[in-house]
C-alpha positions as CSV (number, residue, x, y, z in Angstrom):
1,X,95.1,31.9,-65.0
2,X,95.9,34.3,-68.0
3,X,94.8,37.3,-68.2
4,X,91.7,38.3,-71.1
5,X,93.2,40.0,-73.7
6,X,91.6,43.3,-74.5
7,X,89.7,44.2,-77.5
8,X,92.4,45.9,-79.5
9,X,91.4,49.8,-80.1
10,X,91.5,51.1,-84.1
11,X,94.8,53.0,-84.4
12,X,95.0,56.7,-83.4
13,X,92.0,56.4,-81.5
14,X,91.4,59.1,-78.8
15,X,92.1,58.6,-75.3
16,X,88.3,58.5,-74.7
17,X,88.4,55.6,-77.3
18,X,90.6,53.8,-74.5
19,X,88.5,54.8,-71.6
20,X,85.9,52.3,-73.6
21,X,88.2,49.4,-74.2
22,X,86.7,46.6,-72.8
23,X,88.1,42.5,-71.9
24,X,86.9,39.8,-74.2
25,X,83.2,39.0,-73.3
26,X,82.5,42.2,-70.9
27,X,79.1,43.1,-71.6
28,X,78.2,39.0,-72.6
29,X,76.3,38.6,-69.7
30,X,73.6,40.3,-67.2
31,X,75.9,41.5,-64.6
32,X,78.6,42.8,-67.1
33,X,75.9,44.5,-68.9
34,X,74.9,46.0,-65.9
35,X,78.1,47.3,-64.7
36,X,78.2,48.9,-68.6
37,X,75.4,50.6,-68.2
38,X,75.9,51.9,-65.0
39,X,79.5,53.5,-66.0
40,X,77.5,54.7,-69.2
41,X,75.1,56.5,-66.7
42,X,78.1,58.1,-64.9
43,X,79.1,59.7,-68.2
44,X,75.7,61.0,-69.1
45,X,75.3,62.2,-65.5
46,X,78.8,64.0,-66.0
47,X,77.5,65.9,-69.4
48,X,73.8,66.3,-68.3
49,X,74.7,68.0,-64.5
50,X,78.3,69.8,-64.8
51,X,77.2,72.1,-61.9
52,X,76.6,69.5,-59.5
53,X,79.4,67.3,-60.5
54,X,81.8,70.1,-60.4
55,X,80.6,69.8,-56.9
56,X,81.1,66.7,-55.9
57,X,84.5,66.8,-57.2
58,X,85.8,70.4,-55.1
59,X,84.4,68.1,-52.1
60,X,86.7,65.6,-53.1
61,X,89.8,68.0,-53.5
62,X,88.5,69.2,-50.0
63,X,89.3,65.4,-48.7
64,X,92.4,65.4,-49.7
65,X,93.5,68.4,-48.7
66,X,92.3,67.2,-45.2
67,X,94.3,64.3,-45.4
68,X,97.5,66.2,-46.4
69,X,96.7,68.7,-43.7
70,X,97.5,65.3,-41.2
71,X,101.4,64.8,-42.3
72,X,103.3,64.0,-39.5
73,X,100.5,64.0,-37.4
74,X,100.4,62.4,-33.6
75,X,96.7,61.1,-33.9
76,X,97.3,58.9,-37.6
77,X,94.6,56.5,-36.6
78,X,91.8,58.3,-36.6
79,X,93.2,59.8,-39.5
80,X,93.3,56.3,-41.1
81,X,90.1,56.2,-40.3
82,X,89.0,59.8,-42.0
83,X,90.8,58.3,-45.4
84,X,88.0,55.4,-45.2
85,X,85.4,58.3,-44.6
86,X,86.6,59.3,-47.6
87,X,86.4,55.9,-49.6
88,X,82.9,55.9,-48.5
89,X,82.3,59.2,-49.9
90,X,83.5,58.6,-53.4
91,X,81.8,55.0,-53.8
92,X,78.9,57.1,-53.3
93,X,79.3,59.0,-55.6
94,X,80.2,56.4,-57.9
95,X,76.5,54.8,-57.4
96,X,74.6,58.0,-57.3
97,X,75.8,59.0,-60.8
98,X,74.7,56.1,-62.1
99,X,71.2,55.9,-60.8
100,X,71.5,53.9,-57.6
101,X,70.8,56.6,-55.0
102,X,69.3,54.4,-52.6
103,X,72.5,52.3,-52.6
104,X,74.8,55.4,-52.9
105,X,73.1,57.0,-49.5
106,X,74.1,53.4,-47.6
107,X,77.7,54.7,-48.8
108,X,77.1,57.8,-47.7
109,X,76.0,56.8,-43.9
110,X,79.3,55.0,-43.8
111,X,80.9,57.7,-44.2
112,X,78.9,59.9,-41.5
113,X,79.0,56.8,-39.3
114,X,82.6,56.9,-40.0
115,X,83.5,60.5,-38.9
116,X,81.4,60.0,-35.8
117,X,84.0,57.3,-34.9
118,X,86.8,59.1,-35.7
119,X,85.2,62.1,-33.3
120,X,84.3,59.9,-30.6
121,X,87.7,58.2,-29.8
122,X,89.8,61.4,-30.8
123,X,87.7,62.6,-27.4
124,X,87.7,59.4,-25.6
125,X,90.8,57.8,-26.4
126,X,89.9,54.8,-23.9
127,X,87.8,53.3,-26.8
128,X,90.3,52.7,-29.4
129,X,91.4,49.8,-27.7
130,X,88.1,48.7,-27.2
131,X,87.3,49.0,-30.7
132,X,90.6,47.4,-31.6
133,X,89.5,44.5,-29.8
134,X,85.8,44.1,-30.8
135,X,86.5,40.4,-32.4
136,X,88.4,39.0,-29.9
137,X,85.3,38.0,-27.9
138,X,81.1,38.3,-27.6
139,X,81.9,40.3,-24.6
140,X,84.5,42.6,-26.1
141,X,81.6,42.6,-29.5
142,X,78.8,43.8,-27.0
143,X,81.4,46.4,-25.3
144,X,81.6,48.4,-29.0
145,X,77.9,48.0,-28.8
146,X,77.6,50.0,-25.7
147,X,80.4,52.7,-26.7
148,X,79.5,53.2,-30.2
149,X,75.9,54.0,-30.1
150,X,75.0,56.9,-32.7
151,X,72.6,58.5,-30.2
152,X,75.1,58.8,-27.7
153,X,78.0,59.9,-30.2
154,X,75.7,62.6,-31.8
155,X,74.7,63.8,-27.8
156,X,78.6,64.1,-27.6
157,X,78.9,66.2,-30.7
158,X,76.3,68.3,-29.0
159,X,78.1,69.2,-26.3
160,X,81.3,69.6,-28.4
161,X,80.4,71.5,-31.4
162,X,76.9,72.4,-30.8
163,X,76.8,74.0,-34.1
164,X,77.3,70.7,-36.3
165,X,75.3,68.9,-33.8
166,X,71.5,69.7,-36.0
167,X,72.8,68.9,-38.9
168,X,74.6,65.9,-38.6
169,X,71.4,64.5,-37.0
170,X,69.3,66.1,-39.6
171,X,71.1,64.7,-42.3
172,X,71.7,60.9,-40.7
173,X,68.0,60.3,-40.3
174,X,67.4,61.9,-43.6
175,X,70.4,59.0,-45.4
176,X,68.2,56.6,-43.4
177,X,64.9,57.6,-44.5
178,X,65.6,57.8,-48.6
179,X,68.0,54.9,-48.6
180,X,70.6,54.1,-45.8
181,X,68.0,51.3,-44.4
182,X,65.1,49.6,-46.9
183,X,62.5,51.8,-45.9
184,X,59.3,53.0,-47.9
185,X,60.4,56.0,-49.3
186,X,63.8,54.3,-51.3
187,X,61.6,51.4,-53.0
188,X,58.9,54.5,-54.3
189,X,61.4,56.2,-55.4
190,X,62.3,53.9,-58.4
191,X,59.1,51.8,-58.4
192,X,56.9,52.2,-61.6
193,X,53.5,51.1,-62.3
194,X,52.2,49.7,-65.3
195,X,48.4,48.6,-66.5
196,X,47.3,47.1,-69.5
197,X,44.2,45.2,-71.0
198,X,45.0,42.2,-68.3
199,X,47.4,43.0,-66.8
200,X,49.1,45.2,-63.8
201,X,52.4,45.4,-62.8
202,X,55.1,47.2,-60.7
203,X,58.6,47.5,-62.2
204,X,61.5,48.4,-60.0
205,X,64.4,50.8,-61.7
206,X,67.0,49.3,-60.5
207,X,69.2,52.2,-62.7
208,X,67.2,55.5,-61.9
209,X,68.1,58.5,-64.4
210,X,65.3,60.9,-63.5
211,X,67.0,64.2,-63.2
212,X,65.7,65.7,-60.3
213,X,66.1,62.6,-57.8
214,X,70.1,62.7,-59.5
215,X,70.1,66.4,-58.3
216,X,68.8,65.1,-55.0
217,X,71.1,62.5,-54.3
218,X,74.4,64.7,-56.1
219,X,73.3,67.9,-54.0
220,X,73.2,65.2,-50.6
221,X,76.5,63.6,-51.6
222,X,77.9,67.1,-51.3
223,X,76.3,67.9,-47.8
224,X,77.5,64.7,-46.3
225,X,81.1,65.5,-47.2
226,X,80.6,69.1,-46.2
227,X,79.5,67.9,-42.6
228,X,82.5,65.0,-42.5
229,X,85.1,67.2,-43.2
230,X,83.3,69.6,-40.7
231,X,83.2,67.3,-38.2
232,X,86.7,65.8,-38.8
233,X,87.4,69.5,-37.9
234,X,86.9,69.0,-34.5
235,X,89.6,66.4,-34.5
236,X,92.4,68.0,-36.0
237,X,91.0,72.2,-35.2
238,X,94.6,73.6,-35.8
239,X,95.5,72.1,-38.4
240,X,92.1,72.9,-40.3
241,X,92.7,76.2,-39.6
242,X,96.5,76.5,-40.7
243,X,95.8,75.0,-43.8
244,X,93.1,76.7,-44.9
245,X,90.8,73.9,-44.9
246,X,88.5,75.0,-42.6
247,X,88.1,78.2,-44.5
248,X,87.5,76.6,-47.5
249,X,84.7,74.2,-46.4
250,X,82.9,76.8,-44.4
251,X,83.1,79.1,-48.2
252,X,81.3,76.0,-50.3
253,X,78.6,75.2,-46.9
254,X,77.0,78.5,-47.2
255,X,75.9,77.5,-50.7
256,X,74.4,74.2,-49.3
């Protein structure tokens, strides 16, 4: 199939200009109209809040100075696994700026989830295998079941690194609460009520621009990757500390 040919931009146009440039018929339909406004949002978000997006983005750097800290490291899986930890993270923030919070917080519980993984097979390393193997059978399926619960990962963490331990629990249930699972308090959030001579309706924002819930879910996007580099700490201690990683997160947590 050939590719759509873009929209040609006017000549000496900006690079902004081709930040914009669209294929032939993007924005003809619902969904494609949808996706505009979304990225549209993102911009706003990035004008309107520079303090929180500045943020989100030194979190960001953070990551990948993590990941480089792991060059010729001996335990590359589970720092495979931190990189998709940080995937998580940024398609979070990728919904979040645009108004989905709810959606952007089950992003965000991936990537918790994620570094609780990564922490609970850097300790037992018995289980990588046995999550290797999850789809090779219901039995091997249930055995990830039984070795992966969060409860029993967060009492691990406990014993580990006590210190994280409140936090990291804190801030799971509060993902799950506002968003992470369909509960009450991420339909409210966005619903809206409407009355009229005849009528009464609820409308649900499925883009939500209200400033302070944006602060809300920009300000929790920077405490979950706070506590998963924190936690991916644990994994990699020595090299957190030579690379002044661990430093540097502790510095920017004090403030959150």
């Amino acid at each position: 199939m050939p590719e759509a040919p873009l929209i040609v931009p006017p000549k000496n146009s900006s690079s902004s200009d081709h930040a914009r440039e669209y294929p032939v018929g993007w924005g003809d339909d619902d969904l494609t109209r949808f996706l505009i406004t979304s990225e549209e949002n993102g911009y706003a978000t990035y004008q309107r809040m520079p303090d929180e997006f500045k943020a989100l983005s030194r979190v960001n750097d953070l990551f990948k100075e993590a990941v480089d800290a792991l060059h010729n490291s001996e335990k590359w899986f589970v720092g495979v696994m931190f990189i998709q930890a940080h995937s998580d993270y940024l398609g979070a923030v990728r919904l979040i700026i645009s108004g989905q919070i709810p959606e952007g917080f089950k992003a965000l519980r991936g990537c918790l989830e994620t570094v609780f993984y990564c922490f609970h097979i850097d300790k037992n390393a018995e289980l990588l295998e046995v999550w290797l193997r999850r789809d090779e059978s219901p039995e091997s399926k249930q055995k990830v079941r039984d070795n992966f619960q969060i409860g029993a990962i967060l009492r691990e963490l406990e014993s580990v690194a006590p210190e994280h331990h409140p936090p990291a629990k804190k801030m799971y249930e509060e993902l799950i609460d506002f968003g992470a699972h369909p509960n009450e308090k991420a339909l409210s959030g966005r619903l809206k009520q409407e009355e009229g001579d005849g009528f009464f309706q609820f409308n649900v924002n499925y883009l939500n621009p209200n400033p302070l819930q944006l602060k809300y879910g920009m300000t929790t996007a920077v405490r979950i990757g706070l506590l998963t580099l924190k936690i991916f700490g644990c994994v990699i201690p020595e090299r957190f500390s030579i690379s002044g990683v661990r430093l540097k997160v502790d510095s920017m947590a004090r403030s959150y």
